[in-house]
C-alpha positions in Angstrom: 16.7 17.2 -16.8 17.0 20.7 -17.7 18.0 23.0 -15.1 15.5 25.6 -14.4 15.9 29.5 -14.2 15.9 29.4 -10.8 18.8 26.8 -10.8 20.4 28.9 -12.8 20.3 31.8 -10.8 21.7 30.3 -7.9 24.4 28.5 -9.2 25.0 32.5 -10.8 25.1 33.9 -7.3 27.0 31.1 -5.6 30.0 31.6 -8.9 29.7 35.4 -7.9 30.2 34.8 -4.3 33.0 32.1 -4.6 34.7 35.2 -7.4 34.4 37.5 -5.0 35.9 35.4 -2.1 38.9 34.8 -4.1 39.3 38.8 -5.1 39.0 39.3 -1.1 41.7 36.7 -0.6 43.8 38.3 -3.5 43.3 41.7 -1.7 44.2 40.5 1.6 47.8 38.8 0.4 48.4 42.5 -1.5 48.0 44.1 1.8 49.9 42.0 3.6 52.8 41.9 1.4 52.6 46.0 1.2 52.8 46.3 5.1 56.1 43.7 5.3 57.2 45.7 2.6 56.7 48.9 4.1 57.5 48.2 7.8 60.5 46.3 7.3 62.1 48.3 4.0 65.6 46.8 4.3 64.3 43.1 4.2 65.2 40.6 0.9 62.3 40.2 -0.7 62.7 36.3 -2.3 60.6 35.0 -4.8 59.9 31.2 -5.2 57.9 29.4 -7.3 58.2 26.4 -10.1 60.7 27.9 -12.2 62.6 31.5 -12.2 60.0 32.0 -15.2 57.1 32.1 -13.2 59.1 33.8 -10.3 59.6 36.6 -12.8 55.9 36.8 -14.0 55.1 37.1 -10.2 57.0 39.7 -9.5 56.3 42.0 -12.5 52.7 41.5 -11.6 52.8 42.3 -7.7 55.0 45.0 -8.7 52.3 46.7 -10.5 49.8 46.5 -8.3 51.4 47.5 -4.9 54.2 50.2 -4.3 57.7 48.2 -4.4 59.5 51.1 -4.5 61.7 49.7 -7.2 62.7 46.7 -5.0 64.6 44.0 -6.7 63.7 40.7 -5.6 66.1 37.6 -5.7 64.0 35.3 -8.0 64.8 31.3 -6.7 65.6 29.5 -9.6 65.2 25.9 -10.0 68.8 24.8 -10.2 69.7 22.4 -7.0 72.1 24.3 -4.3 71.3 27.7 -5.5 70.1 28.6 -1.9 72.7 27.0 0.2 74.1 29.7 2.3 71.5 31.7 2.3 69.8 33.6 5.4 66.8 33.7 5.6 66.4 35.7 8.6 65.7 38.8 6.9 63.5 37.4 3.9 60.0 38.1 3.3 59.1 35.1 1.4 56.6 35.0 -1.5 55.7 31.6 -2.0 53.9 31.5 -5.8 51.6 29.4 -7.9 53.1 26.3 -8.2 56.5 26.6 -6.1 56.3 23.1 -5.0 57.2 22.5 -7.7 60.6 24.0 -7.9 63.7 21.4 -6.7 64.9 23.7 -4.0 61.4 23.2 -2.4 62.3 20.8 0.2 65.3 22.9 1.3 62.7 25.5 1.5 59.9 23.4 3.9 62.4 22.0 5.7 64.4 25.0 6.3 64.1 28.6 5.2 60.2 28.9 5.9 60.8 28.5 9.4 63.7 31.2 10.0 62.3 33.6 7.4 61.2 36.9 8.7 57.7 35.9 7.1 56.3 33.3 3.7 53.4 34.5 2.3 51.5 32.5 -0.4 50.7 33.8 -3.5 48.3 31.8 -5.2 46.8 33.9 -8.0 48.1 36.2 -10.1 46.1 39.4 -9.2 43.8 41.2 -11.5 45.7 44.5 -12.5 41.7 46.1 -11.5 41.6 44.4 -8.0 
């Protein structure tokens, strides 16, 4: 059966509304991340995802759409004891895409997350326009 105009219309407005949750939730991360960023300016700023890749692709993004203020971040690679020794005490944490992916994610759920200063997911690559 073919679906009629008004079918199609909703199914229009309910894709523009779910689009414009996700931009909301995109906006809301941003935000966050800015105010860590600028209330606690001598904090490591660690970025972990699947690979140091991705990690990278994060960061130049993020870094384009809020003020970093030429912050370099430590980029979690995927090789296996890279984080040992670490402290996390004083890391924001920016948890992207697929980081679960990453071998040093375990290490990360079962440890860092819970002493970092704060872990803030980063699901979506923002829209340079958002």
């Amino acid at each position: 059966e073919r679906p009629t105009r008004r079918t199609r219309n909703s199914l229009n407005e309910f894709f523009e509304m779910v689009i414009d949750m996700k931009k909301r939730h995109i906006r809301k991360n941003l935000r966050r991340i800015e105010w860590y960023i600028d209330r606690f300016p001598d904090a490591e700023i660690w970025v972990l995802a699947n690979k140091k890749e991705s990690a990278k692709i994060y960061w130049e993004y993020l870094s384009k759409v809020i003020s970093t203020n030429n912050i370099k971040p430590f980029l979690i690679t995927s090789r296996i004891g890279m984080v040992d020794g670490l402290d996390p005490s004083n890391a924001l944490i920016l948890a992207c895409g697929k980081w679960w992916d990453n071998p040093n994610a375990k290490v990360f759920m079962d440890i860092y997350f819970d002493k970092a200063r704060v872990v803030i997911p980063v699901d979506e690559l923002p829209d340079i326009t958002i």
